[in-house]
N, C-alpha and C positions, 0 to 999 in steps of 0.2 A: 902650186905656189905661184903667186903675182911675180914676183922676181927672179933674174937670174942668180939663181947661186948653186954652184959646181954638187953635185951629189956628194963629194968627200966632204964638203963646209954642213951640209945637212948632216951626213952619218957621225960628224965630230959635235955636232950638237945634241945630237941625242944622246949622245954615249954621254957626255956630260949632263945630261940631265936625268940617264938613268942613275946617275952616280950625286947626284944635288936634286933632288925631284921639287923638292921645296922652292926653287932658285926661277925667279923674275925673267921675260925677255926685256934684254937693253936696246935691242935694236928692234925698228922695224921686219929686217929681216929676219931677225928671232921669233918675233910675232907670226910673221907666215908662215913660219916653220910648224908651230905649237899649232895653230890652229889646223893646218892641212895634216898634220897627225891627227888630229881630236877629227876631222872630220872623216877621214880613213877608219880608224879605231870604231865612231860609230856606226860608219858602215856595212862595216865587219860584226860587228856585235848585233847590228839588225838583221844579217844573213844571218847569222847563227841564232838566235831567237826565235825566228821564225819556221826554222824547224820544229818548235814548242807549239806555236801555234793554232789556237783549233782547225780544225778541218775544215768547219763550217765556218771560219771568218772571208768575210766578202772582200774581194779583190777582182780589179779592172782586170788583170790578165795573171798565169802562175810565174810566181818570182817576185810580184813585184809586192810592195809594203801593202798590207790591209788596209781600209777606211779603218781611223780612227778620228773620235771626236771627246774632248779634247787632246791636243799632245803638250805633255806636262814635260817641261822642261828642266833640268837642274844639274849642277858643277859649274865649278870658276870660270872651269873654259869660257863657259858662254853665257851666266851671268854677269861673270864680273870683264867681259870684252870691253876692251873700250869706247866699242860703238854700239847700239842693240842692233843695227846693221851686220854686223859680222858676227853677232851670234846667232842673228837670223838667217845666215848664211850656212855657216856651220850645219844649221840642225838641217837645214832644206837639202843639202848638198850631201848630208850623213845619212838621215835618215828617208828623205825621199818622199814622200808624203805623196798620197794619191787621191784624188775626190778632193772635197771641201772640206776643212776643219780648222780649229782653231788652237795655234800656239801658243800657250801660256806657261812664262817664267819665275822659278820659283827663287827668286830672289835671296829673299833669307832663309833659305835652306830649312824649311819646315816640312817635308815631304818626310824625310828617317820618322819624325817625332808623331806626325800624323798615325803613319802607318803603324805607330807603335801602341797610339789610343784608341785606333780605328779596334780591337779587340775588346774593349771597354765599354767604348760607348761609338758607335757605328755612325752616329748621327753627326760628330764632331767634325769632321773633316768635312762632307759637307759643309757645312755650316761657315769652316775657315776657309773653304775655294771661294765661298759665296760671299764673301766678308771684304775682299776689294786687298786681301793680303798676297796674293799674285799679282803678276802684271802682267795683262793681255796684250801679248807681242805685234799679234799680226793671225788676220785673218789670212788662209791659203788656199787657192784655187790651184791645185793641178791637174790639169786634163791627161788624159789617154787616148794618145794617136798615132794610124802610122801613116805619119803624112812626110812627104819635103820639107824640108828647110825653108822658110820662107812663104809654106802656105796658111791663108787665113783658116784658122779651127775653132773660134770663137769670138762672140760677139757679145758684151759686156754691157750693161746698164745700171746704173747705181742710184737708187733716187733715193734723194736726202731726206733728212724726218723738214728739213726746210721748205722742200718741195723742189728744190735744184737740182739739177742732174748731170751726171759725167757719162759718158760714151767711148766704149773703144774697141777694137778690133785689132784681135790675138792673131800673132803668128807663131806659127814652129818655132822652136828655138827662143824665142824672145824669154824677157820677163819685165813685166808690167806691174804697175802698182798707183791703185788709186787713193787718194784721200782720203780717211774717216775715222778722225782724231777719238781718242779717246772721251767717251763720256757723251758722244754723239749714237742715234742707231740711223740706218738706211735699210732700203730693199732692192736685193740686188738681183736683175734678170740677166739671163744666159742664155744665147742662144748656140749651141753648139754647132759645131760644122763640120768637114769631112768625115763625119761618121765618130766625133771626138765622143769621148764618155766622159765627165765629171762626178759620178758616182750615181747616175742612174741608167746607165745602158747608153750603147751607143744612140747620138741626136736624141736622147731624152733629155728632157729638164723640168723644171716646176713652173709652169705658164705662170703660176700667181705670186713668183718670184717670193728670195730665199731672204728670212729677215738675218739683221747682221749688226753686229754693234762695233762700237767704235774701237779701239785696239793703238796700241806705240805707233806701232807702223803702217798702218791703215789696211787694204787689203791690196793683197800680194797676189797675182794669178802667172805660176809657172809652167810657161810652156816649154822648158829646154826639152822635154821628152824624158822616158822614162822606159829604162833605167837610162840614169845621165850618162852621156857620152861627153869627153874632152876632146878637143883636135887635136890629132898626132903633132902637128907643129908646134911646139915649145912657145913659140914666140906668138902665137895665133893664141894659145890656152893662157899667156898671160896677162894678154889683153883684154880678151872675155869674162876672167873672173875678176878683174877691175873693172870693167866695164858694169857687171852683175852688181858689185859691190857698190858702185856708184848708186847704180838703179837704187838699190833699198835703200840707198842716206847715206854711205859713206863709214 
């Protein structure tokens, strides 16, 4: 949670909202309460899931979240966030995402109704992902490393369908995000570094770099590590997930 507030002021909120479930946060610090549940809860729900799991699903290391392409997002929690920031927060921080892929939110809750035609006629849903009725959040970069804090493990390149281009260089811990407005595409090259994996092996990558389109929030590459660690210090952990917060927009 970004704020202080005494664990009795959190356990008296929940217990009222097991009891009102339906019931609005008034304050800011109701909000960070709501949310740092939702991002626990999905947490949790993706260890336990993943026991379901194929066998054969590809994963940087065991425990941690499969490549998935895309991850289809949906509930209030985090569509209906105040910022797409904080929902993009949420899921990154829940669910943990590893390799590249793309986050996309399902806004007005078509996903139940989909999965319920997908028996009918199998083409349909297709058709409504492809139809511009989601909203492409954010492109995700997360690497797999066990590096320091503080060292460089990727080297970033973005070149625009303009011909312009952005540069940068990842450290541990960090989280980075570049520009690439919706309705825009670029080609993005990676060059990995202490031995980092982004979804092709360790220091592999795609030399003829990875195409990519425009998205809410542009593309997002999270190096905090994985699985996420907080600082034991109270006051250190809630500075960095405003600080995070910042990074994506706010």
């Amino acid at each position: 949670i970004s704020f202080d507030i005494p664990g009795e002021a959190v356990r008296d909120y929940l217990y009222q909202k097991s009891i009102y479930p339906a019931s609005l946060p008034a304050t800011a610090e109701e909000l960070a309460i709501e949310q740092a549940v939702a991002r626990q809860c999905l947490y949790v729900a993706m260890h336990s899931a993943g026991r379901d799991f194929p066998g054969r699903a590809r994963r940087a290391a065991h425990g941690l979240t499969p490549y998935f392409e895309p991850i289809l997002a949906a509930g209030s929690v985090v569509t209906r966030a105040p910022t797409l920031a904080q929902g993009l927060q949420i899921l990154l921080d829940g669910i943990q995402p590893v390799g590249i892929t793309t986050i996309i939110l399902d806004q007005n809750n078509l996903l139940p109704a989909l999965g319920a035609a997908a028996s009918r006629n199998f083409i349909l849903p297709i058709q409504i992902l492809e139809s511009g009725a989601f909203l492409g959040l954010a492109t995700v970069v997360a690497p797999y490393v066990n590096a320091r804090y503080g060292t460089p493990i990727l080297r970033a390149r973005l070149l625009y369908q303009s011909g312009n281009e952005s540069r940068i260089e990842v450290k541990q811990g960090s989280l980075e995000v570049l520009p690439l407005p919706a309705g825009q595409t670029g080609r993005l090259y990676l060059q990995p570094l202490a031995h980092a994996d982004i979804g092709f092996g360790p220091d592999r990558t795609r030399e003829e770099g990875i195409p990519v389109s425009g998205t809410a929030l542009g593309l997002v590459i999270d190096a905090r590590g994985r699985p996420l660690r907080f600082p034991p210090d109270a006051g250190r952990r809630r500075e960095l997930i405003k600080k995070w917060l910042w990074t994506l927009g706010g």
